[in-house]
Residue, then its C-alpha position, 0 to 999 in steps of 0.5 A: x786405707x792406712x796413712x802410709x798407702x795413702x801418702x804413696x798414692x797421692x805422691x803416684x797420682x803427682x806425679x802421673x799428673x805431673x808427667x801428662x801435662x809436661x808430655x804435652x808442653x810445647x817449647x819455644x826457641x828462637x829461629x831464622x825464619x823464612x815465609x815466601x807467598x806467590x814466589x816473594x819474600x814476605x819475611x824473613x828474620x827471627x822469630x819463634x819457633x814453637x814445637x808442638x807434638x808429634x814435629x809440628x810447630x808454629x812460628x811467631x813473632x820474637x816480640x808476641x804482642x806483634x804479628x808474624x807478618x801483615x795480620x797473622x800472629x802466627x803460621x801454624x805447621x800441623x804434620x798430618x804423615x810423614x814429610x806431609x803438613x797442613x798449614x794455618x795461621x792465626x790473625x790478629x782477631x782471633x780467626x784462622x785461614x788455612x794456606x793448604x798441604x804442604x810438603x817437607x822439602x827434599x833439598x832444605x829439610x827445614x823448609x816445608x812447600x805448598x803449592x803457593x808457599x814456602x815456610x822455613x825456620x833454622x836454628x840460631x848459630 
């Protein structure tokens, strides 16, 4: 192979390399945040919101060496179908507990409810 292809395919095989693992980078930003169990607020301030594929997310702490809430360092949106979520969280000792199915709500389309929950996250004005 000549110098010349070679030099071609090294920078294709780049930036190919380049573009996978930014497609599967996830984001974070700074959101008012919302999580009510049994019908109370269990939180509710900043936190941060990091996106995820396909429109999941997960919300932490501002402050990640601290928990979201109690022992869960964060809670964890996996969009199964449209408008249609599997909740988790992850604790401070490294397991998960799952909360449930949720939906998207129909009123408050930043809010997504389970049978038990409701976790909401707006952008900061």
């Amino acid at each position: 192979m000549n110098k010349t292809r070679f030099k071609k395919l090294n920078v294709s095989i780049a930036a190919l390399c380049l573009g996978l693992a930014l497609s599967s980078t996830s984001w974070a930003k700074t959101a008012n945040c919302q999580v009510e169990e049994g019908g109370k607020l269990s939180f509710k301030g900043q936190c941060e919101f990091i996106l995820h594929e396909n429109g999941s997310f997960s919300l932490q702490n501002a402050d990640s060496t601290k928990a979201l809430l109690r022992e869960i360092m964060s809670l964890n949106v996996d969009i199964t179908q449209p408008n249609v979520a599997e909740v988790s969280d992850s604790l401070t000792y490294g397991n998960y507990t799952q909360w449930g199915a949720a939906q998207r709500s129909k009123t408050d389309k930043s809010c997504w409810v389970g049978n038990d929950f409701r976790i909401c996250a707006r952008a900061t004005k």
